[in-house]
C-alpha positions in Angstrom: 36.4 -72.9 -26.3 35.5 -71.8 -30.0 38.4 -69.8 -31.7 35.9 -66.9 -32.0 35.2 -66.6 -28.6 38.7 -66.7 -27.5 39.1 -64.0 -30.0 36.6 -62.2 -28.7 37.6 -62.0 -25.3 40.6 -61.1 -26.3 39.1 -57.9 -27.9 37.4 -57.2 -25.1 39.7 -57.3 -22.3 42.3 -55.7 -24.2 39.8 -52.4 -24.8 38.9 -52.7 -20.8 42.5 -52.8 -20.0 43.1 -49.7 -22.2 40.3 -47.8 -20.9 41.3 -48.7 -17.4 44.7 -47.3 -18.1 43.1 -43.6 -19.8 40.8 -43.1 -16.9 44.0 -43.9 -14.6 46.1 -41.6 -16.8 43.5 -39.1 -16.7 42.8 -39.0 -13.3 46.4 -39.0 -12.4 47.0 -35.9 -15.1 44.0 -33.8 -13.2 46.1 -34.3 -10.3 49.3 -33.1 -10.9 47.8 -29.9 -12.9 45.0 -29.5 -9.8 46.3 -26.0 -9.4 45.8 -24.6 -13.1 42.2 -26.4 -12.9 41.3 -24.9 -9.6 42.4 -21.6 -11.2 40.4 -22.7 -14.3 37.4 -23.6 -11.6 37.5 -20.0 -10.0 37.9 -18.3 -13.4 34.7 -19.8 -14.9 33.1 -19.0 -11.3 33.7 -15.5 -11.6 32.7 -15.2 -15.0 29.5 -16.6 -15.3 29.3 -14.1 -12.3 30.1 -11.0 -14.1 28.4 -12.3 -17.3 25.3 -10.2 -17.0 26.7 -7.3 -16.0 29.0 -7.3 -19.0 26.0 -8.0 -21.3 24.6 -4.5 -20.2 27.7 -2.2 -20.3 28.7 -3.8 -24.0 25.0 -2.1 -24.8 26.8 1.7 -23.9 30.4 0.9 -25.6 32.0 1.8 -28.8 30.2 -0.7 -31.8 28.8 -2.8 -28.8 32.4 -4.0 -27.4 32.4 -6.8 -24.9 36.0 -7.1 -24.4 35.8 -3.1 -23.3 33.2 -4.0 -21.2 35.2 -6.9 -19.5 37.9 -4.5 -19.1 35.1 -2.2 -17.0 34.1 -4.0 -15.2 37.0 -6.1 -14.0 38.7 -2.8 -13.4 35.7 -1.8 -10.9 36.0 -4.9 -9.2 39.6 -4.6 -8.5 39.8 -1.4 -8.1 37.0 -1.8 -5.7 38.9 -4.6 -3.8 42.1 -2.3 -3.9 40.1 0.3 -2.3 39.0 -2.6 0.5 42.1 -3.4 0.8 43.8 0.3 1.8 40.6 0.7 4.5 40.6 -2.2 6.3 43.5 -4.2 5.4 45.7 -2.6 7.8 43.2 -2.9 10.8 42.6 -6.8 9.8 46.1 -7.5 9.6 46.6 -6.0 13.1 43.3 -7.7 14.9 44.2 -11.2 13.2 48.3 -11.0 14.8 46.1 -10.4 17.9 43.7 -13.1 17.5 46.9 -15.3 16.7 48.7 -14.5 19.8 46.0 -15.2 22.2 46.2 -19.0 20.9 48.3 -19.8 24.3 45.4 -18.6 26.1 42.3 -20.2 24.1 44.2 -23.6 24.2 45.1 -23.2 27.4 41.6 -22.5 29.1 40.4 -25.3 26.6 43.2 -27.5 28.1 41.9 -26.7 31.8 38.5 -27.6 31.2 39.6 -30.9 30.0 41.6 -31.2 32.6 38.4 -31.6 34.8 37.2 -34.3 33.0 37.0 -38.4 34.0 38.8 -38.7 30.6 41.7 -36.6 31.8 42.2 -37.9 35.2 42.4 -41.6 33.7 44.9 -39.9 31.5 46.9 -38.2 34.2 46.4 -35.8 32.5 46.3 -31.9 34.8 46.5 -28.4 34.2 50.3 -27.8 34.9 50.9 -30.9 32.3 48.3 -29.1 29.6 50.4 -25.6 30.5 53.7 -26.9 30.0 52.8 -28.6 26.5 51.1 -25.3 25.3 53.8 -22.7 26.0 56.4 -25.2 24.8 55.2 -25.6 21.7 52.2 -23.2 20.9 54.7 -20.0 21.9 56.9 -21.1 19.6 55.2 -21.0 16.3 53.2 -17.8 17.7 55.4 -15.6 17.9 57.6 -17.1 14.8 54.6 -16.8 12.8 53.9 -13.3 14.4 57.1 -12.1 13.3 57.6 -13.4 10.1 54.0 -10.7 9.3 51.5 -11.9 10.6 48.4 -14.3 9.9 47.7 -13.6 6.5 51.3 -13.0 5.2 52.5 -16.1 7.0 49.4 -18.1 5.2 50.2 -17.1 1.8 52.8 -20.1 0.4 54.3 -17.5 -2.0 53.5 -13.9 -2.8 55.0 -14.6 -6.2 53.0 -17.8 -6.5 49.7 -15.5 -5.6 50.6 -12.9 -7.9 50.8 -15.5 -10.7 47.2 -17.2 -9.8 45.5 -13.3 -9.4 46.9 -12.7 -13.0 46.1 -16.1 -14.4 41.9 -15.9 -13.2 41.9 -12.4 -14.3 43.4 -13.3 -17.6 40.9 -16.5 -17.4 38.1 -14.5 -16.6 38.6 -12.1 -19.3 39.2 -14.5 -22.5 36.0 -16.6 -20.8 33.7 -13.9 -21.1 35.1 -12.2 -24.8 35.0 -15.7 -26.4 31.2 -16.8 -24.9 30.2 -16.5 -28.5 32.4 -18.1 -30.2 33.1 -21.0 -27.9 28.9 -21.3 -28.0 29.6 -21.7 -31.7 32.1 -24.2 -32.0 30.0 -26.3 -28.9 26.6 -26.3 -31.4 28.2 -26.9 -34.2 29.3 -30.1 -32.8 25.9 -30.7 -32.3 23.6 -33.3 -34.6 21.4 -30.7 -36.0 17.9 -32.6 -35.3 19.5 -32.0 -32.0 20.4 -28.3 -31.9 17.3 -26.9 -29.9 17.6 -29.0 -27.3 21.2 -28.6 -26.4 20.4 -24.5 -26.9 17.6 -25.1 -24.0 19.6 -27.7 -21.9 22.3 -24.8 -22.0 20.0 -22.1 -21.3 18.7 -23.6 -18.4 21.9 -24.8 -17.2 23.3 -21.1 -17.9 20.5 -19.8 -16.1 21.2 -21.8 -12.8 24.3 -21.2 -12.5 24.5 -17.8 -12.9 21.4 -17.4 -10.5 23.1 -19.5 -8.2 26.6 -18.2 -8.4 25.2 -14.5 -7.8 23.2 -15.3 -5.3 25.4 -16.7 -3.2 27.9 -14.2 -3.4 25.6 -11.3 -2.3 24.3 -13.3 0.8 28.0 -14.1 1.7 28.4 -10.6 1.5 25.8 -9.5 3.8 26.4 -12.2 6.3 29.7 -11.2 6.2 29.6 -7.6 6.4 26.8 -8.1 8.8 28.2 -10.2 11.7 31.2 -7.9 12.2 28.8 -5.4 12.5 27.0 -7.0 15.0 30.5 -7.7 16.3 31.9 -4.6 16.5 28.6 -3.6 18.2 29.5 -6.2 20.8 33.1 -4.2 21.3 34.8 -7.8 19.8 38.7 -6.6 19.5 38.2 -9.1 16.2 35.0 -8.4 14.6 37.1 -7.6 11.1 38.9 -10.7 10.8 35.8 -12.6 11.9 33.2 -11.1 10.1 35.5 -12.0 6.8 36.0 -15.9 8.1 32.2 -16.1 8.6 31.8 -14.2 5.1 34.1 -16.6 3.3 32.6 -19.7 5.3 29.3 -18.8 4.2 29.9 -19.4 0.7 29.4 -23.2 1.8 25.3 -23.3 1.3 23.3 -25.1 3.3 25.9 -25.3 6.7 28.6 -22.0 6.1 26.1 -19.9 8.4 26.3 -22.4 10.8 29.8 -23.7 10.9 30.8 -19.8 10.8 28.5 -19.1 14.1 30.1 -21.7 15.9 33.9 -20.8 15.1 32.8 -17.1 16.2 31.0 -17.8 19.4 34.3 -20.4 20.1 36.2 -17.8 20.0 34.0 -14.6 22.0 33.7 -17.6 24.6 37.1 -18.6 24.8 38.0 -14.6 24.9 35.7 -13.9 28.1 32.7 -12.4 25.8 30.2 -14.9 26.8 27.4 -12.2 25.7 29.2 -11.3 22.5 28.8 -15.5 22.1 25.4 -15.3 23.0 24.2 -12.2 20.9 25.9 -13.6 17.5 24.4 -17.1 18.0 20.5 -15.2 18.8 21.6 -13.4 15.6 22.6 -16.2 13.0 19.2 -18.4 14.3 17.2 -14.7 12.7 19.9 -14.4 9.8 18.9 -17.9 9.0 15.7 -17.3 9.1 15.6 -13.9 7.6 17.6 -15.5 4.5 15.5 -18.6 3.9 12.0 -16.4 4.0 13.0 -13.4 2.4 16.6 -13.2 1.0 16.4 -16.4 -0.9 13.0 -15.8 -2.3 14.4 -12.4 -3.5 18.1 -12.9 -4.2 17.7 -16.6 -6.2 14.1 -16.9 -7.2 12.8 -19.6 -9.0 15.7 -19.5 -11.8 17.8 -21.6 -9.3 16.0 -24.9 -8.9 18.4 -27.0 -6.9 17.4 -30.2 -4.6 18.9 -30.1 -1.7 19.8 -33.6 -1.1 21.6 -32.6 -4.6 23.9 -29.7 -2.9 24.9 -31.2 0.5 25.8 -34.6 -1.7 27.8 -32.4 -4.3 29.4 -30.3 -1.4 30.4 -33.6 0.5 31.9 -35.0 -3.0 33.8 -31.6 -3.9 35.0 -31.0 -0.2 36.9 -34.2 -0.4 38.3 -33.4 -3.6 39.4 -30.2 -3.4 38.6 -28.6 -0.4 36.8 -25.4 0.1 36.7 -24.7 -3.7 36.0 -28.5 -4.9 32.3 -28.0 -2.8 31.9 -24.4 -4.4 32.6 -25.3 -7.5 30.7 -29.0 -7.2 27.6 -26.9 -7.2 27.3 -25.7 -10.5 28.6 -29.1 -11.6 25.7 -30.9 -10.0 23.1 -28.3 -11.4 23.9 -29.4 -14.9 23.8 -33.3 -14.3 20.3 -32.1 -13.0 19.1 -30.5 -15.8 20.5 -33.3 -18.3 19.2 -35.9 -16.1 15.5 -34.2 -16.4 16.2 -33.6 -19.8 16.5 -37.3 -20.4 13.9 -38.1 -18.4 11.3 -36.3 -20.1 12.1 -37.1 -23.2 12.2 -40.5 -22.2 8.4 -40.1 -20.9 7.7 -38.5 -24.2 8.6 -41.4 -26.6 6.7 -44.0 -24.3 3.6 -42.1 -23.6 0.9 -43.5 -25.7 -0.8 -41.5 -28.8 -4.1 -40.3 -29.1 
């Protein structure tokens, strides 16, 4: 083999086995600080969210003040959640130590039906075997989880650890939105300037998506949410709050929130003896759905938020693996900037090879 060659190769593989070893490092740094980056994720989520809204009050404040008017409006929207909170947090707390402590019962009806399947009696598998292995073990963690607090104090890993994480993504949120400018700055100013209007429009666009989509979504959790435990609560459910806020959250998921949050609810109005109630809300989500994809959609997103489907459920499966609940939230925005870049490319591409007149 020529010298060269040798030497060449030897380049080569030495820069692929260094490369290997920074996207290994890298990928293994992400991990260990996935916490701070989810916080970081949420943080961003929020403030392209509020980002508007703080464009408009800095228009009323003293010499035009943004930071004054991210202190506004943060301090309505916590002082709004505060005032959530005192209403209905009490209530929620109780109805979800209920909904926890009729766990024996759900599993154990579950249990009984299966118990009348082929499946079962190959199994040996009956209802007094299914009973037993419920109130051993379910009981239990009930009623230890029941008396640490309840459901949503037990959840929580660490109050002080949730204290922290509130304070950081408020803190986040806050430094995001007063330094848009001059982060926009420093970003251009990396920029080739031949280059310069482009990446302005790429980032408008991008912008633009994101904050359409981000908004939108949030108000048509919201009325979901707030919606179903109506409809709930009509239908006398002794859990309509901590529902309605399960389907609420679960219907930040596009494309299948609505849907997985109608089955969990009419699991549970089933499994509680309100076959109606189950009935009713699945009537009602098959109208929701189509009330939000003919009207609410139209209104709510417009045509600022231009996102292929196949896109979203792809992103969501990617970022549910990764990170959960927030990795497919937060995969969305993600995937609405490769789109516009890939465009982007794209046209110009079709632009340099299309023939002169």
């Amino acid at each position: 083999m020529n010298p060269n060659n040798t030497a060449t190769f030897a380049k080569r593989t030495l820069l692929a086995t260094v490369i290997i070893l920074m996207v290994s490092l890298a990928i293994y740094a992400g991990y260990l600080a996935r916490v701070p980056l989810m916080w970081i994720g949420i943080a961003a989520f929020l403030a392209v969210a509020i980002n508007p809204m703080v464009h408009q009050t800095a228009r009323f404040m003293p010499k035009k003040s943004t930071a004054l008017a991210t202190l506004l409006i943060l301090f309505i929207g916590i002082g709004g959640l505060f005032v959530i909170a005192v209403l209905f947090l009490t209530p929620l707390i109780d109805q979800s130590i209920k909904l926890l402590a009729s766990i024996p019962d759900l599993l154990t009806k579950i249990g009984n039906s299966f118990a009348k399947t082929p499946i079962a009696h190959s199994l040996n598998v009956n209802n007094q075997t299914i009973s037993n292995f419920v109130h051993t073990n379910v009981d239990a963690i009930v009623n230890s989880v029941s008396f640490i607090g309840g459901v949503l104090v037990s959840t929580a890993v660490s109050l002080v650890n949730g204290v922290i994480a509130v304070v950081a993504i408020i803190s986040l949120v806050f430094f995001m939105t007063t330094e848009e400018k001059r982060w926009k700055a420093v970003a251009m100013s990396l920029v080739p300037h031949q280059n310069k209007d482009k990446v302005a429009s790429i980032g408008h666009k991008v912008y633009r998506i994101i904050n359409g989509y981000v908004v939108g979504n949030i108000i048509l959790s919201i009325i979901f949410g707030v919606s179903s435990a109506l409809v709930l609560w009509i239908m006398k459910s002794p859990y309509f709050l901590p529902l309605g806020l399960a389907v609420g959250l679960i219907d930040l998921i596009p494309l299948v929130g609505s849907t997985i949050g109608a089955i969990i609810v009419s699991l549970v109005c089933l499994l509680t003896g309100q076959t109606w109630a189950a009935v009713v809300f699945i009537i009602y989500t098959i109208l929701y759905v189509q009330l939000e994809n003919n009207v609410l959609n139209p209104a709510i997103y417009s045509k600022n938020v231009d996102i292929s489907p196949l896109i979203v459920l792809a992103s969501i499966l990617i970022g549910g693996a990764v990170a959960g609940i927030i990795g497919a939230l937060l995969a969305i925005p993600v995937a609405a900037t490769l789109q516009v870049i890939g465009r982007e490319i794209i046209a110009t591409k079709e632009t340099k090879t299309r023939p002169r007149a």
